[in-house]
C-alpha positions as semicolon CSV with decimal commas, in nm:
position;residue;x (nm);y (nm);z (nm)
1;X;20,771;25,198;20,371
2;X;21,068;25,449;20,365
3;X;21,303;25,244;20,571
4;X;21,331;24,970;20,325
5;X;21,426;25,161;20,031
6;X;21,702;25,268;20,296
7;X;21,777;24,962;20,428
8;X;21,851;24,815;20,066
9;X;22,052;25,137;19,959
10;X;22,265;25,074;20,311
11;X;22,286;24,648;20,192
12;X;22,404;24,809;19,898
13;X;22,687;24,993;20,018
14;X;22,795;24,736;20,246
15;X;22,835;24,430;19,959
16;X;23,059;24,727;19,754
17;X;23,242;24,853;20,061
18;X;23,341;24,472;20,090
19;X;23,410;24,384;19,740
20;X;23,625;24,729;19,726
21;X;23,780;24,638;20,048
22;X;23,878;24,300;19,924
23;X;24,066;24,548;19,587
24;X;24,200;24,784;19,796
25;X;24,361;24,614;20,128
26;X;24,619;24,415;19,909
27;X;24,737;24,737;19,733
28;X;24,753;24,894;20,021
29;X;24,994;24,655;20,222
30;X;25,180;24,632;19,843
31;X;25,283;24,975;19,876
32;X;25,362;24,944;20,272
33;X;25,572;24,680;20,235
34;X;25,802;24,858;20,028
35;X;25,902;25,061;20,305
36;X;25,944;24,726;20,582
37;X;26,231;24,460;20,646
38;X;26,197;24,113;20,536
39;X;26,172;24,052;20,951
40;X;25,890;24,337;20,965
41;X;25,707;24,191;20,679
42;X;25,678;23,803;20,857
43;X;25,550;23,985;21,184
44;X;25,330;24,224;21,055
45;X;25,273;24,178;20,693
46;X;24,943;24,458;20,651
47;X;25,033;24,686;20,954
48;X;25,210;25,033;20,896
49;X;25,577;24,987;20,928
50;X;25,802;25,106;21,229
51;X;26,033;25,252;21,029
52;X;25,939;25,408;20,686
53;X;26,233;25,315;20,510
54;X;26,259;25,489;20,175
55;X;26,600;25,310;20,081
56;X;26,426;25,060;19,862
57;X;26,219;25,230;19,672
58;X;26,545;25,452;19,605
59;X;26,697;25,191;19,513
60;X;26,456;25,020;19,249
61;X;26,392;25,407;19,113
62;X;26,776;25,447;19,054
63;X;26,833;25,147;18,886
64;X;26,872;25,181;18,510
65;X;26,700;24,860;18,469
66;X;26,392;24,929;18,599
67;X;26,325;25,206;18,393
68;X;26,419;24,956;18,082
69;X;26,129;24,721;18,203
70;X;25,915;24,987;18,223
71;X;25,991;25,119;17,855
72;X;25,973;24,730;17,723
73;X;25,599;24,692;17,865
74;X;25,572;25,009;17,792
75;X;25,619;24,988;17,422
76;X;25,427;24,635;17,384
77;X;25,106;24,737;17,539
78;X;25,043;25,050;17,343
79;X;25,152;24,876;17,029
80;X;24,931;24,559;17,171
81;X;24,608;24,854;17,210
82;X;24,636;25,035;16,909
83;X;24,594;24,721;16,690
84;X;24,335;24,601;16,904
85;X;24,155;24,889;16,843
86;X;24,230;24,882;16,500
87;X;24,171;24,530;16,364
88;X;23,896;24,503;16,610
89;X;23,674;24,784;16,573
90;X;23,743;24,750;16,183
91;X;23,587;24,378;16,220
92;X;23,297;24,470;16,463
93;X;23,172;24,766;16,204
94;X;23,163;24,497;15,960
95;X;22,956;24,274;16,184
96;X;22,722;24,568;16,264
97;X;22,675;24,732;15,937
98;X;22,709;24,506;15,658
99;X;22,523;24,186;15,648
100;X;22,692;23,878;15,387
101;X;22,738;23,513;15,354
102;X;22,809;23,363;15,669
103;X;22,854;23,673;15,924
104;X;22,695;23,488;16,179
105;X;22,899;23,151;16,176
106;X;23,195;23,379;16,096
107;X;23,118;23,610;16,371
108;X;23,059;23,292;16,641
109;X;23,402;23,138;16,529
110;X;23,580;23,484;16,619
111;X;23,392;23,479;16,944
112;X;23,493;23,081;17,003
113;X;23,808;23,227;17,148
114;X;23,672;23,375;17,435
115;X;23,598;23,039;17,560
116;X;23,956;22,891;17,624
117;X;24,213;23,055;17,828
118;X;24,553;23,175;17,720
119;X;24,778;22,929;17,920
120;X;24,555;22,626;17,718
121;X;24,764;22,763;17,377
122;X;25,103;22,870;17,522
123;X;25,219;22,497;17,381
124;X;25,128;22,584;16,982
125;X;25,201;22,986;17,063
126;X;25,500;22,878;17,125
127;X;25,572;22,684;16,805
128;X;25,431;22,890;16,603
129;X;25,648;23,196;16,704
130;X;25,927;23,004;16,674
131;X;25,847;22,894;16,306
132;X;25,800;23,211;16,207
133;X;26,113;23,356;16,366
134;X;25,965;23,585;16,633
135;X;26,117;23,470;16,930
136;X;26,310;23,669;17,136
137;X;26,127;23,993;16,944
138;X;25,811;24,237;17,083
139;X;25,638;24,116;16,778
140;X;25,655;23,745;16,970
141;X;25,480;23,897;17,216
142;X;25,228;24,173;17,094
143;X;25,072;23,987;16,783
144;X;24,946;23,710;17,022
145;X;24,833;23,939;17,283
146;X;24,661;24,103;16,966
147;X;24,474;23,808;16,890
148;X;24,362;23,724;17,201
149;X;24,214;24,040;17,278
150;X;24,019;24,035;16,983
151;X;23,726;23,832;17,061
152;X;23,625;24,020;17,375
153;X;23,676;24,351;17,222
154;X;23,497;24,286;16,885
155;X;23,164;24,204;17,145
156;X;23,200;24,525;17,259
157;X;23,266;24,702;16,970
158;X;22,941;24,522;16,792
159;X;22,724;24,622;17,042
160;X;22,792;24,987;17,056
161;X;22,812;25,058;16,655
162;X;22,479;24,863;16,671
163;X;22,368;25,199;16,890
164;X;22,506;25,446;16,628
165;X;22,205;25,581;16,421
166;X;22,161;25,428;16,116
167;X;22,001;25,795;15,986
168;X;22,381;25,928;16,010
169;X;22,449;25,626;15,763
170;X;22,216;25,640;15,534
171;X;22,254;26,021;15,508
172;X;22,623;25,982;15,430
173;X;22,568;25,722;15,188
174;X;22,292;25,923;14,989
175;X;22,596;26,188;14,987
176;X;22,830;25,941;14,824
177;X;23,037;25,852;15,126
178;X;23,188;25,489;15,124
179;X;23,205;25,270;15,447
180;X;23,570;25,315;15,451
181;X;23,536;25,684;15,463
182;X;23,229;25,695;15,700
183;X;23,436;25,432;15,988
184;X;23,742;25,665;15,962
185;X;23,514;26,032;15,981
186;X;23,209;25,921;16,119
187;X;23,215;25,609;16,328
188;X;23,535;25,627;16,503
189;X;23,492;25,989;16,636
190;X;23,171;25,917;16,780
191;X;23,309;25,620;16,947
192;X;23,544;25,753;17,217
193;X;23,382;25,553;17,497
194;X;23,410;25,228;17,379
195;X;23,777;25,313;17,253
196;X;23,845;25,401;17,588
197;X;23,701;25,059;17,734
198;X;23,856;24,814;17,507
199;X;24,188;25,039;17,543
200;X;24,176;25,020;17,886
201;X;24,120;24,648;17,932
202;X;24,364;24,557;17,675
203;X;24,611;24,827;17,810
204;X;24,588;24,624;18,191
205;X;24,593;24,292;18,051
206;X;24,890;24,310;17,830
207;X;25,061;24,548;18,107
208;X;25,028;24,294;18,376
209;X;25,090;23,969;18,125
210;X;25,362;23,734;18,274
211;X;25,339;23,367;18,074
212;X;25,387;23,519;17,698
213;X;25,690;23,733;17,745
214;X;25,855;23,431;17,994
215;X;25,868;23,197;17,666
216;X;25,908;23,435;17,410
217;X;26,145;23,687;17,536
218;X;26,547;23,582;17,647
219;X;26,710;23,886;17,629
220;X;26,735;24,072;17,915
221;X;26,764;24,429;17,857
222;X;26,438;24,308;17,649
223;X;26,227;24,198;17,953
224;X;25,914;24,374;18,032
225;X;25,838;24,446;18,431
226;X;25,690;24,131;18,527
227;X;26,037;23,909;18,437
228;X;26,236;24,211;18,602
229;X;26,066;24,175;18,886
230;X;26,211;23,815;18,907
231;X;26,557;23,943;18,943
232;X;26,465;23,949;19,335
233;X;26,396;23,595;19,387
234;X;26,741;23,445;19,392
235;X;26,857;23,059;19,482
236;X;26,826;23,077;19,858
237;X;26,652;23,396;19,968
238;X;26,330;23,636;19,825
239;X;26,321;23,990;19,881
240;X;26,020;24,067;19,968
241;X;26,013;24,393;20,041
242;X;26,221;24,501;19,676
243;X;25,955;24,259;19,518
244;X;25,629;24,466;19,647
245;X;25,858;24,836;19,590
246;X;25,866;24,749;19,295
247;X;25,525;24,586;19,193
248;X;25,398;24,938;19,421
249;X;25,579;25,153;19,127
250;X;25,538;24,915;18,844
251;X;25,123;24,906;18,854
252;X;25,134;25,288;18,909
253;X;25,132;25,291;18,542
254;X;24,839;25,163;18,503
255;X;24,665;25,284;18,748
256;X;24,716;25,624;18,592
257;X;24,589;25,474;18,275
258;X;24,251;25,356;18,430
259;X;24,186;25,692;18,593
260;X;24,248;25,879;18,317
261;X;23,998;25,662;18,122
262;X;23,751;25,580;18,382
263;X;23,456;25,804;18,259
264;X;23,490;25,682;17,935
265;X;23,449;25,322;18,051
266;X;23,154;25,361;18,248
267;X;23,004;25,559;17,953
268;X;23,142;25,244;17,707
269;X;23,027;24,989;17,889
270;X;22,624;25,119;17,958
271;X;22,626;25,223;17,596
272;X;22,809;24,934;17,464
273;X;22,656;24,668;17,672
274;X;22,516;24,339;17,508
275;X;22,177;24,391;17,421
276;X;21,878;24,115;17,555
């Protein structure tokens, strides 16, 4: 009887060492090929290089455009998470706490977006920020990242004020304290896991977003890291080994940004998880 229970756990670990191996190995030979030759990359694309040469990571790291890209994506993911978290979280309390006329259909025609993917509206997107003049402007690019996020994090929002204890409410109602007040003193403070999650998955998603800034953005000194990253791929040749330098550096970022978070996600997404 004991050997099954250890027999499942040691399944168990083998399915996650996979999956994580199948996360892991490409980052891995990422960041090695940074230091190979174009030659050493076509003969051994995820062995350790002969020569660790440093010379292009120098030179990506002392180029004054990479730190630009860096401060453009920079700049439109934290604006693109803090109104997530705003308008979202704002519109998920509703949903949670206050029950009127048509919550349900309005709620299911907020979640209707999760259903088509972002490349089916780049057409109309595109239109649209034209009419309104945003083209070529971080506004272009973060109000539709915005709304796209919305959907998703508005789920996840839902479900974890749906958690909160309604005792807290009712006690700071009977005190006089309006919803406005309570979301703002109450709600959002006791919320820091699920501000975390959404952050987090917004923060990667905008971060690593390549289609919207492409048709929005012309300006150069205004492109975020994944157009900069173009600048290697001329006419005749790629430069494969400045391409994954710089991808190595770019995602660092992020990475950061996930471990810093990561305990507050796991803690987000048990509490916050869809109820059934």
């Amino acid at each position: 009887m004991s050997s099954k229970p250890g027999m499942a756990t040691l399944g168990r670990a083998a399915v996650l060492s996979i999956a994580a191996a199948f996360v892991i190995l490409p980052l891995v030979a990422t960041f090695l090929g940074g230091f190979k030759t174009i030659g050493e990359l076509r003969s051994s694309p995820f062995g350790l290089p002969p020569h660790w040469d440093m010379s292009y990571y120098g030179e990506i790291l002392h180029n004054p455009q990479f730190w630009s890209y860096l401060q453009s994506s920079l700049f439109v993911s934290l604006s693109a998470v803090l109104l997530t978290l705003l308008c979202a979280s704002m519109a998920a309390y509703v949903f949670a706490h206050i029950r009127f006329f048509g919550s349900k259909m309005l709620l299911s025609y907020l979640l209707l977006g999760m259903m088509f993917p972002f490349a089916t509206a780049i057409l109309p997107l595109f239109i649209k920020i034209r009419d309104l003049g945003l083209l070529d402007n971080y506004l272009g690019v973060i109000l539709p990242q915005t709304a796209f996020s919305m959907a998703f994090a508005i789920v996840l929002f839902k479900s974890f004020f749906e958690q909160l204890p309604h005792e807290l409410f009712e006690a700071a109602y009977v005190e006089g304290c309006s919803y406005t007040r309570f979301f703002f003193q109450f709600t959002l403070p006791l919320s820091t896991p699920i501000l975390a999650t959404v952050g987090t998955f917004v923060f990667v998603q905008s971060w690593n977003n390549y289609l919207l800034p492409l048709v929005v953005i012309n300006s150069r000194e205004m492109f975020t890291w994944p157009l900069g990253m173009m600048q290697f791929r001329g006419e005749f040749i790629v430069e494969w080994n400045k391409i994954l330098a710089f991808v190595s550096l770019t995602i660092f970022p992020a990475i950061v940004f996930f471990l810093a978070a990561q305990k507050y996600i796991v803690a987000g997404l048990t509490r916050g998880s869809v109820k059934g």
